[in-house]
C-alpha positions in Angstrom: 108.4 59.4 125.6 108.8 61.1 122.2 112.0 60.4 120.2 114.5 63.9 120.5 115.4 65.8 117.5 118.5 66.7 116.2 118.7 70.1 114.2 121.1 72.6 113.6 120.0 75.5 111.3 122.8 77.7 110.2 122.6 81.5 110.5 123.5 82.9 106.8 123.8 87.1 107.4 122.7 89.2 109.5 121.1 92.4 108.2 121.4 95.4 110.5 118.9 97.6 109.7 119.4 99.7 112.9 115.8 99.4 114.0 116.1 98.5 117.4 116.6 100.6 121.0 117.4 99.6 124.7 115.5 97.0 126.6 112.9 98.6 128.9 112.1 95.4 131.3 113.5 91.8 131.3 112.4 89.1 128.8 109.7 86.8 129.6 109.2 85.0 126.6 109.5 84.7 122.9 106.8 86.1 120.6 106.0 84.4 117.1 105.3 86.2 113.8 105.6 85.7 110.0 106.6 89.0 108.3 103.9 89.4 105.3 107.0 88.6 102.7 105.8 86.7 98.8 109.7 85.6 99.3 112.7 85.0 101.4 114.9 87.1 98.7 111.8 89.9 99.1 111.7 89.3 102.9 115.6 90.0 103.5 115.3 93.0 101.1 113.0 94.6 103.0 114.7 94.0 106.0 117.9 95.7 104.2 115.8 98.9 103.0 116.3 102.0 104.7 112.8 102.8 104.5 112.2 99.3 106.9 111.3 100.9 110.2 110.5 97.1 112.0 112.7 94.3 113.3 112.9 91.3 114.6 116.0 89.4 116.5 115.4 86.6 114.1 113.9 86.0 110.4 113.5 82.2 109.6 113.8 81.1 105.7 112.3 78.5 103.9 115.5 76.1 104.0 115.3 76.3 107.9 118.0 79.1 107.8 117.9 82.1 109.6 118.7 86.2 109.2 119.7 88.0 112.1 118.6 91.6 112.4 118.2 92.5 115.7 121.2 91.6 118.6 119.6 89.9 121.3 120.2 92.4 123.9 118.2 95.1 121.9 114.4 95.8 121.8 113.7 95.3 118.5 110.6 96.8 117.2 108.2 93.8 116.2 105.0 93.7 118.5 103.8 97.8 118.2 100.9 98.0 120.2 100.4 95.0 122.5 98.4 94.1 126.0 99.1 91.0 128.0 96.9 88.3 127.2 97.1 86.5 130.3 98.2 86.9 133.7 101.1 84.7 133.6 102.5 87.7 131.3 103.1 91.0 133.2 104.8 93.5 131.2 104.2 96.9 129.6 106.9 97.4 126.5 106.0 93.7 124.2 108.9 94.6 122.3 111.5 94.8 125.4 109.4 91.2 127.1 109.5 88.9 124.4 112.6 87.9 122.3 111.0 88.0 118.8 111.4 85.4 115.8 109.8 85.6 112.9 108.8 83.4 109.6 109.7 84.8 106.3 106.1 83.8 104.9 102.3 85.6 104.4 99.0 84.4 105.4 99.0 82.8 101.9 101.8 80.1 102.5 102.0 77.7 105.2 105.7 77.4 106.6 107.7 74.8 105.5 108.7 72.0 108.1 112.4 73.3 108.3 111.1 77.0 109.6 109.3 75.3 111.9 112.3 73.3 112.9 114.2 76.1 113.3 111.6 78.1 115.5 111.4 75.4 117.5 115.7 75.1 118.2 115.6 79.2 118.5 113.1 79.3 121.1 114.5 76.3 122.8 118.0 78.6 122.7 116.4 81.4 124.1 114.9 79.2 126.9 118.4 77.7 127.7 119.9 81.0 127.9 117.6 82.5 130.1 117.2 79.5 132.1 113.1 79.0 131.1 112.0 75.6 132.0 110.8 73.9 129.0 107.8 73.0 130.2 107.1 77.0 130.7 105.4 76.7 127.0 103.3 79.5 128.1 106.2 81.8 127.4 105.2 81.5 123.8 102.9 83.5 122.4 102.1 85.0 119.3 101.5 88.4 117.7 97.7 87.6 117.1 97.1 86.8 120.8 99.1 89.8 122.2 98.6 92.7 119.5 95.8 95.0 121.0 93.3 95.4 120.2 92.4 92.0 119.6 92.2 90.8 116.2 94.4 93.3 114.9 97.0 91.2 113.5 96.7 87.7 112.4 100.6 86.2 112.8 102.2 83.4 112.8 99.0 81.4 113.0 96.9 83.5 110.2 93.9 84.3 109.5 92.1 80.8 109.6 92.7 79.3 112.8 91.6 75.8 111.6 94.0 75.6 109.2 97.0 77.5 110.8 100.2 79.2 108.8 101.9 78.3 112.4 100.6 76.6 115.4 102.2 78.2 118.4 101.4 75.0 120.1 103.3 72.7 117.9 106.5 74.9 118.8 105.2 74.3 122.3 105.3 70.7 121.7 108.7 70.7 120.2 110.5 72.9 122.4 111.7 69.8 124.8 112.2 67.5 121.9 114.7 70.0 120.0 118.6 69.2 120.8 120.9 72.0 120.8 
């Protein structure tokens, strides 16, 4: 059995950019992403812009910590144009079915071990509060894999899949080790 890991990332501000409607459908998972930012200060500025017409529920920094800019119980507008990429996923609005968290990096920089710490203990959240076995890994996904048409985006994982930004699988592997 694999040793548990204690982690508690704090949430520093939340930046309410308004860019977010009404849920369309229930949530069936949590969808992955890094936001294109050369900084965290440049990443949370953008989010703060008025001209910033995106969102996401959650943007991870460097330190582990997290921004929130999206509630929860809004569709926040991070997936545009998506298709399911697999049966297990029926839905038709990606931004109402998939909680979305994202890493305030580019496909330049690989994420630090504390963002992916802290993926890994939001996810896990999100699977407690909606009552998501975690061994229902499948309910991660990524922008890459559900953004159509294929190949159209390249986040979290980037654009070499060898040598990912972000594995979606290693969140998968640490969602049951994460304590809350």
């Amino acid at each position: 059995m694999m040793a548990s890991v204690t982690w508690a990332p704090s949430q520093i501000r939340e930046v309410a950019n308004g860019q977010w409607g009404t849920l369309r459908e229930p949530r069936i998972g949590v969808m992955i992403h890094f936001d294109g930012s050369a900084s965290d200060p440049g990443a949370v500025a953008w989010f703060s812009d008025p001209a910033c017409k995106v969102s996401y529920q959650l943007l991870v920094l460097d330190d582990g910590s997290f921004v929130r800019i999206a509630p929860d119980s809004a569709r926040a507008y991070h997936a545009g144009v998506c298709k399911p990429s697999s049966p297990q996923f029926s839905y038709t609005d990606a931004n109402s079915a998939f909680y979305s968290v994202s890493l305030a990096t580019s496909d330049k920089v690989d994420v630090t071990p504390l963002q992916t710490l802290t993926v890994a203990w939001l996810t896990r959240r999100y699977f407690e509060r909606e009552g998501w076995p975690v061994t229902d890994g499948w309910r991660i996904t990524s922008h890459r894999v559900e953004a159509y048409p294929r190949g159209r985006k390249s986040d979290p994982e980037g654009a070499d899949l060898k040598n990912p930004i972000l594995a979606v699988d290693d969140i998968r592997q640490l969602l049951g080790r994460v304590v809350l």
